[in-house]
The first five atom37 places (N, CA, C, CB, O) and aatype in JSON, in Angstrom:
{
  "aatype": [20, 20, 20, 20, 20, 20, 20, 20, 20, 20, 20, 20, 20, 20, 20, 20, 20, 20, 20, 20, 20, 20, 20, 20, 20, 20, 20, 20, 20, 20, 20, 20, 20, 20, 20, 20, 20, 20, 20, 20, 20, 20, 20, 20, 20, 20, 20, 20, 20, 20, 20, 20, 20, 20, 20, 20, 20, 20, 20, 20, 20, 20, 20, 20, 20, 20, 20, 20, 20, 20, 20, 20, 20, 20],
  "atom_mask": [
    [1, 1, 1, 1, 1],
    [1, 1, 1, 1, 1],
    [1, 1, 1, 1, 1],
    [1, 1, 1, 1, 1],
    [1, 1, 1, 1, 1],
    [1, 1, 1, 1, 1],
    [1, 1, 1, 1, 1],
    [1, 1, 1, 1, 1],
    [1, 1, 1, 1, 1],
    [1, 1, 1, 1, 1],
    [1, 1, 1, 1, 1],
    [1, 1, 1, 1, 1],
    [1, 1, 1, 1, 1],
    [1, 1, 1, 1, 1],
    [1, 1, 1, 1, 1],
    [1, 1, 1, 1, 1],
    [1, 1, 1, 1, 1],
    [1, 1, 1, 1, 1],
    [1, 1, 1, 1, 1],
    [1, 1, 1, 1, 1],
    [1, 1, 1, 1, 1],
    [1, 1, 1, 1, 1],
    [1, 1, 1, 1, 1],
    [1, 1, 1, 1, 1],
    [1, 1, 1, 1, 1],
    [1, 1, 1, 1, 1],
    [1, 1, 1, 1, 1],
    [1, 1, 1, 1, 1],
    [1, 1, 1, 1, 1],
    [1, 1, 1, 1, 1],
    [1, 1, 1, 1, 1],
    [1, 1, 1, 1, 1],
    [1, 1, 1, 1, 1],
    [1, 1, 1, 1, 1],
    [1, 1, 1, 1, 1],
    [1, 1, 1, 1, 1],
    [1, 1, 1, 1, 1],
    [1, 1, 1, 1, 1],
    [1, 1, 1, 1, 1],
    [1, 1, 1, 1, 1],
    [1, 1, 1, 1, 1],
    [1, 1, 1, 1, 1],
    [1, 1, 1, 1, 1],
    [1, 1, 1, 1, 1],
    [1, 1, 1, 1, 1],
    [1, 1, 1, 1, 1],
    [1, 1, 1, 1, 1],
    [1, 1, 1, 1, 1],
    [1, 1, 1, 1, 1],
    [1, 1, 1, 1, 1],
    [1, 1, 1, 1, 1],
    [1, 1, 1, 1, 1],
    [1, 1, 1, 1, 1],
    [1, 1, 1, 1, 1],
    [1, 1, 1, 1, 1],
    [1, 1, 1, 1, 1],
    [1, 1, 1, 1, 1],
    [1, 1, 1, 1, 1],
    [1, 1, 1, 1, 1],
    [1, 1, 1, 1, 1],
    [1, 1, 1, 1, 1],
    [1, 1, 1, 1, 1],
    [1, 1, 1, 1, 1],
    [1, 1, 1, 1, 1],
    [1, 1, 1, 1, 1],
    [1, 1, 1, 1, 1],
    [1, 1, 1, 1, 1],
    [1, 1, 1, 1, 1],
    [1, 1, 1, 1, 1],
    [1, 1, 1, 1, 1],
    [1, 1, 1, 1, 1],
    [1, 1, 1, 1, 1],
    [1, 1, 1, 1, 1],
    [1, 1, 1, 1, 1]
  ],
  "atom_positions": [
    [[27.71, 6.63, 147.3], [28.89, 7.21, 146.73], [29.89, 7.46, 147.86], [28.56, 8.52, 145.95], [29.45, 7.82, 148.95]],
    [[31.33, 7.27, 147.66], [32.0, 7.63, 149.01], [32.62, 8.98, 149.05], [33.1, 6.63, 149.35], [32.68, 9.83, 148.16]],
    [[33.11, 8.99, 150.38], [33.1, 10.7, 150.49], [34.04, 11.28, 149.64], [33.47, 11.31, 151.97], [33.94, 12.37, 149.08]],
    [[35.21, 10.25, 149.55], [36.4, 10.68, 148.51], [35.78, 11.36, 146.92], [37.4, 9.06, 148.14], [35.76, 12.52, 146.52]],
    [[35.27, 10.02, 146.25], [34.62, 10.49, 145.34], [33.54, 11.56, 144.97], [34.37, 9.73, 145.13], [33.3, 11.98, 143.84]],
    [[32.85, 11.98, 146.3], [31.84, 13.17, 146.15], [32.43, 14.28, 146.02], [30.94, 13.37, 147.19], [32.01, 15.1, 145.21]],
    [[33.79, 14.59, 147.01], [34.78, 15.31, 146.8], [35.41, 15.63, 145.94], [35.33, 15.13, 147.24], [36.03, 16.69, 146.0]],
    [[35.47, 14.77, 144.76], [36.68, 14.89, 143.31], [35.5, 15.81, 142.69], [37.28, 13.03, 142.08], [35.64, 17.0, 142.42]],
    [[34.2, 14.99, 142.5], [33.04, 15.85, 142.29], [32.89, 16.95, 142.39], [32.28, 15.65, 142.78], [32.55, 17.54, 141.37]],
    [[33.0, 17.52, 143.28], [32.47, 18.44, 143.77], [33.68, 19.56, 143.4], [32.04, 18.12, 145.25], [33.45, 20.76, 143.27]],
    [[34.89, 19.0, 143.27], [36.31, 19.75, 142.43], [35.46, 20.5, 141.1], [37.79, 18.25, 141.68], [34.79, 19.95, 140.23]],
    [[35.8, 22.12, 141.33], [35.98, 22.72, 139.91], [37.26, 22.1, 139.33], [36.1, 24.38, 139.93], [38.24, 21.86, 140.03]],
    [[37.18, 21.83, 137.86], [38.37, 21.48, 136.87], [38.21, 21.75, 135.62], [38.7, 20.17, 136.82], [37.15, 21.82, 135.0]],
    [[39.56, 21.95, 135.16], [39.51, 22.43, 133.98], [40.98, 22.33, 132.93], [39.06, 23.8, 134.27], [41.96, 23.0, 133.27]],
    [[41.03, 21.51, 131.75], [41.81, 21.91, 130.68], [42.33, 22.86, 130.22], [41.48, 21.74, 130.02], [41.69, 23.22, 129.23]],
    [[43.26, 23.54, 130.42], [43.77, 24.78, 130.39], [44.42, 24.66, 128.01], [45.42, 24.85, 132.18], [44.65, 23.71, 127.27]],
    [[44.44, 26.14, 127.81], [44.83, 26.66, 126.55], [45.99, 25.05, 125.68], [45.86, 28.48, 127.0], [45.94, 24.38, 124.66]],
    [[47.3, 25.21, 127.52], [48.17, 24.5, 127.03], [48.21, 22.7, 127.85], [49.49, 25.49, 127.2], [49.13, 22.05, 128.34]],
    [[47.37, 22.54, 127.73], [46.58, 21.23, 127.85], [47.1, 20.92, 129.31], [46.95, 19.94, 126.59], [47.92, 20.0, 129.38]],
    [[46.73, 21.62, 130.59], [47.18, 21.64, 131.47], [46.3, 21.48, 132.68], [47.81, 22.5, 131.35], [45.54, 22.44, 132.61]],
    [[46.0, 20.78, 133.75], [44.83, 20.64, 134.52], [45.05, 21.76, 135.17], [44.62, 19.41, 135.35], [46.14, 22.16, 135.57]],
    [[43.46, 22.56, 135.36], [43.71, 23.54, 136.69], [42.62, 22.99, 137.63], [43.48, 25.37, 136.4], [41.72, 22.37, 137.06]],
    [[42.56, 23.07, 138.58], [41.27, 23.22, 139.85], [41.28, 24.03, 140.48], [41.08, 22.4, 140.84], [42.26, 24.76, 140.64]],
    [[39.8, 24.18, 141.22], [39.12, 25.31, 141.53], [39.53, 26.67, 141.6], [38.72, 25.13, 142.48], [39.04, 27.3, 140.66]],
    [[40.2, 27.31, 142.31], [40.41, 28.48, 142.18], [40.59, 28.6, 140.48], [41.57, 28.89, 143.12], [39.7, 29.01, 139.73]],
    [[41.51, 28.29, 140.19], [42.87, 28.22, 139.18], [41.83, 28.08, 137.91], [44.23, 26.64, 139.46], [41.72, 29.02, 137.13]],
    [[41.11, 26.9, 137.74], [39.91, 26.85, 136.93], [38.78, 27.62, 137.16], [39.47, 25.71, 136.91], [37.81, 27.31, 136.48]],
    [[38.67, 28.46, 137.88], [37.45, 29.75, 137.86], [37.93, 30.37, 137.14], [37.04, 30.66, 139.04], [37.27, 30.58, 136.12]],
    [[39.25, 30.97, 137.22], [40.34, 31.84, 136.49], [40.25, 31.67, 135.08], [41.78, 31.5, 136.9], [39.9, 32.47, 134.22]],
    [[40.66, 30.43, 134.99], [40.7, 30.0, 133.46], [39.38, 30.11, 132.89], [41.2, 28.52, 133.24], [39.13, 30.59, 131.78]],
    [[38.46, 29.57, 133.83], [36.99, 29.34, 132.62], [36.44, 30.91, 132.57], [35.35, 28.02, 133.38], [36.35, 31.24, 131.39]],
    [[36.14, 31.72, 133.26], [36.3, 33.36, 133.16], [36.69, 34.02, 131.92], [37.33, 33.84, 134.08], [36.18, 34.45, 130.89]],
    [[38.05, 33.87, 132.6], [39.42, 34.29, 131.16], [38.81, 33.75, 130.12], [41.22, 33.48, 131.2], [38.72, 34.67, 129.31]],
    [[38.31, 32.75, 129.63], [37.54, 32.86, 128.41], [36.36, 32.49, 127.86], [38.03, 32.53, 127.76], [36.08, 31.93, 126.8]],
    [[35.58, 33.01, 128.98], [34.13, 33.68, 128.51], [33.93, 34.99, 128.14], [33.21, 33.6, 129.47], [34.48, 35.96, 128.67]],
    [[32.92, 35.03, 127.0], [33.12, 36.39, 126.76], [32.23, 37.28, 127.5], [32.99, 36.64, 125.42], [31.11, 36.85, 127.76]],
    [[32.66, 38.76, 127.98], [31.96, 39.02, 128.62], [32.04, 38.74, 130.5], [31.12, 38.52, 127.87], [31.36, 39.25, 131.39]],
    [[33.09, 37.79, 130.57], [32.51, 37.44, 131.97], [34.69, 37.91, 132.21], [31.45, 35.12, 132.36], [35.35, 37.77, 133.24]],
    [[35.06, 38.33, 131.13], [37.09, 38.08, 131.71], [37.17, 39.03, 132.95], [38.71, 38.85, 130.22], [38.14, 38.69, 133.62]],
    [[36.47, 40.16, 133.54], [35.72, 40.85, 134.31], [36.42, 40.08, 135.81], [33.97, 40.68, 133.89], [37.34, 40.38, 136.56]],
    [[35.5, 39.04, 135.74], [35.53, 38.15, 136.76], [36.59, 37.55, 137.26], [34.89, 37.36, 136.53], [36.86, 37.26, 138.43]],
    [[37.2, 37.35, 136.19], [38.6, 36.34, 136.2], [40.03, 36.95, 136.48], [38.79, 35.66, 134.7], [41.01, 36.37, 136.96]],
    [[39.87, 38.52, 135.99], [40.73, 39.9, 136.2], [40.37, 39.36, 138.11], [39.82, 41.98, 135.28], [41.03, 38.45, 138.61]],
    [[39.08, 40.23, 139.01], [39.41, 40.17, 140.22], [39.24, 39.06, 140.88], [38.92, 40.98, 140.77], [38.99, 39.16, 142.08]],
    [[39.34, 37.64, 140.23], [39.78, 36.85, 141.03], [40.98, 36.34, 140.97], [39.11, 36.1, 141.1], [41.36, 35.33, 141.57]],
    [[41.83, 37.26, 140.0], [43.25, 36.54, 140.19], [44.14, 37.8, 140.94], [44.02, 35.98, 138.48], [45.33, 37.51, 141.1]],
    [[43.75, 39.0, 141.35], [43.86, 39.52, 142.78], [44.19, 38.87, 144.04], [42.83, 39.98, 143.05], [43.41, 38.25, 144.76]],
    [[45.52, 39.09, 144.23], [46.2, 38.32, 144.92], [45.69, 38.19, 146.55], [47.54, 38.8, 144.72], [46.07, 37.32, 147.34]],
    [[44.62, 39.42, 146.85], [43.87, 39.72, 147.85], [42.82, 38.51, 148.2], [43.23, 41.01, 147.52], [42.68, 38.02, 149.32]],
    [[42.19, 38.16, 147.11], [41.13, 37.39, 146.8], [41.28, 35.65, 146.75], [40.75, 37.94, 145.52], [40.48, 34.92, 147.34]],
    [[42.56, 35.1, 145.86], [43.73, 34.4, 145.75], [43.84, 33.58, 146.91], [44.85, 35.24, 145.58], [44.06, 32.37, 146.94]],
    [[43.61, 34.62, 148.17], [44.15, 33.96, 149.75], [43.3, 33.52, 150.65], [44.87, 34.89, 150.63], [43.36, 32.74, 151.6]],
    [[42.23, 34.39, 149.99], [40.75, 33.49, 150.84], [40.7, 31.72, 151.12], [39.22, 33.71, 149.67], [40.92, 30.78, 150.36]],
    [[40.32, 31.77, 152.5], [40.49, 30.24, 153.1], [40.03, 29.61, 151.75], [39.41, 29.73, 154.65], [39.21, 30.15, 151.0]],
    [[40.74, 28.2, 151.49], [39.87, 27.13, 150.87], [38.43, 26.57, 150.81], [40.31, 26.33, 151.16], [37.8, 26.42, 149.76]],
    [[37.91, 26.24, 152.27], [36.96, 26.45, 152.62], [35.66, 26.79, 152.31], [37.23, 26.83, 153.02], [34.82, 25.89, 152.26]],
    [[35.24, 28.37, 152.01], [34.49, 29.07, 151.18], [34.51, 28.56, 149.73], [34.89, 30.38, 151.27], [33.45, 28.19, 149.23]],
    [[35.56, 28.52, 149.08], [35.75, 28.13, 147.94], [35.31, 26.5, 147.93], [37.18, 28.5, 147.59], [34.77, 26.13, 146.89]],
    [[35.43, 25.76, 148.71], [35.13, 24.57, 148.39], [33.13, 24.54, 148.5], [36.12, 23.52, 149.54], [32.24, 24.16, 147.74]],
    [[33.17, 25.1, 149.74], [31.71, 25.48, 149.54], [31.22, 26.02, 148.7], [31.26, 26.07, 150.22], [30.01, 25.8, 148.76]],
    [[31.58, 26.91, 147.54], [30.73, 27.31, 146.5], [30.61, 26.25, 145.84], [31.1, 28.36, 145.73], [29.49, 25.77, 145.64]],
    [[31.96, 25.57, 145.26], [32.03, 24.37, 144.22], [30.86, 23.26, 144.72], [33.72, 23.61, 144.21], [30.2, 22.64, 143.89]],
    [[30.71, 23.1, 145.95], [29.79, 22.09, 146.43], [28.64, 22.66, 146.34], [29.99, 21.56, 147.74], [27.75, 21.9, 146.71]],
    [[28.24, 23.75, 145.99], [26.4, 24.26, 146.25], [26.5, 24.05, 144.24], [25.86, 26.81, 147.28], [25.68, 23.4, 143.57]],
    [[27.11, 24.42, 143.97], [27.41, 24.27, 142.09], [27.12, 22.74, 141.66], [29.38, 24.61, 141.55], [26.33, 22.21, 140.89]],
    [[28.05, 22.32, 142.46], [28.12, 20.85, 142.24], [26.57, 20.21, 142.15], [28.99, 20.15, 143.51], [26.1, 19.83, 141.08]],
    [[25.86, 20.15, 143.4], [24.18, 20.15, 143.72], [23.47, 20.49, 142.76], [23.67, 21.03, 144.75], [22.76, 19.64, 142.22]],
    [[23.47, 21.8, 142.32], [22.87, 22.9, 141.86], [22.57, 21.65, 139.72], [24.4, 24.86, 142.12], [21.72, 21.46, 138.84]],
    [[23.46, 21.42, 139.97], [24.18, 20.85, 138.39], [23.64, 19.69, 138.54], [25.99, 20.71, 138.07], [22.99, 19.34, 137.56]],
    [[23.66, 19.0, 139.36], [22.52, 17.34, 139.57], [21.26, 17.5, 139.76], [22.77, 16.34, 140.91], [20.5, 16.58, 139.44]],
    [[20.8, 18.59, 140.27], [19.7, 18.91, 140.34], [19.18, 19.32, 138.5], [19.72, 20.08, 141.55], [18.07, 18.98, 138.11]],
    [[19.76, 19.76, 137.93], [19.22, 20.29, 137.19], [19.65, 19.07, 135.6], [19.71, 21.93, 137.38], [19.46, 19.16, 134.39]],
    [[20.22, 18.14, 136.42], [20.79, 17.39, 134.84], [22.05, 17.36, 134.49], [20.32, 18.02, 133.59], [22.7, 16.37, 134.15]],
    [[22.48, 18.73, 134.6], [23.9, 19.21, 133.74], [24.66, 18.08, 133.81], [24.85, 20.53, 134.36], [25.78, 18.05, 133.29]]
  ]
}
């Protein structure tokens, strides 16, 4: 697989209400915001504190998720 493509992979994404792409951050937000039970989550990650955290970290979670989800099928 090439690295480009492991990368798109490894992108959180998401269809937004008004048929709108979000990624990662932006789609944590969204998929949160409407789970029930979890909007909690989606409240302090759209904390503008939180918001600014390097990319980085964030790309690293999406990539242990990403794994985590082939490993298991999803």
């Amino acid at each position: 697989m090439s690295d480009n493509l492991a990368q798109k992979r490894e992108q959180l994404y998401v269809i937004d209400e008004q048929g709108a792409p979000q990624v990662d951050m932006d789609a944590f937000i969204t998929i949160q915001g409407n789970s029930p039970g979890e909007t909690w989550q989606s409240r302090l990650a759209s904390l503008s504190l939180l918001r600014s955290l390097p990319g980085k970290s964030y790309r690293l979670f999406n990539r242990e998720l990403y794994r985590r989800n082939r490993v298991l099928n999803h």
